[in-house]
C-alpha angles and dihedrals in degrees: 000000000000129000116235123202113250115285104265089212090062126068119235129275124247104235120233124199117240126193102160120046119194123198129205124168137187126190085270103036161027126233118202116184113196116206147176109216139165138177113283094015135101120234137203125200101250094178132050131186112185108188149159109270081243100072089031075069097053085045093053091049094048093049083050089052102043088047096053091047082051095048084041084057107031108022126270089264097064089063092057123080118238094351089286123126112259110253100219114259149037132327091257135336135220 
């Protein structure tokens, strides 16, 4: 998948932090929650993508990809939290 510039019609997007990802799925589409969470502390989802499993695919491949330029600049370690393997998936699931 290829990686377009941002569209020059639309304003940028504020950036929000996310440290805790949940994903729910029905047989037309994918339901990503994006949340900022810490120990000891309650969270709520403050961003939600509702999409087609189609382009949850090309999400997924364009996260892959990202991760392993990332891994190719910074070492493989630095991708993974807390030195730990990542254990395929989301940060939680419905």
């Amino acid at each position: 998948m290829t990686r377009r510039p941002p569209s020059k019609t639309l304003a940028p997007s504020k950036g929000v932090y996310a440290n805790y990802f949940e994903v729910g799925y029905t047989a037309f589409e994918f339901v990503i929650d994006f949340s900022q969470t810490y120990t000891g502390k309650s969270s709520a989802s403050h961003t939600r993508i509702v999409t087609s499993p189609i382009y949850a695919r090309a999400l997924l491949a364009t996260l892959g990809q990202a991760v392993d330029e990332y891994a190719e600049r910074f070492g493989s370690e630095a991708a993974e939290p807390s030195g730990r393997k990542p254990q395929g998936g989301d940060g939680g699931s419905r």
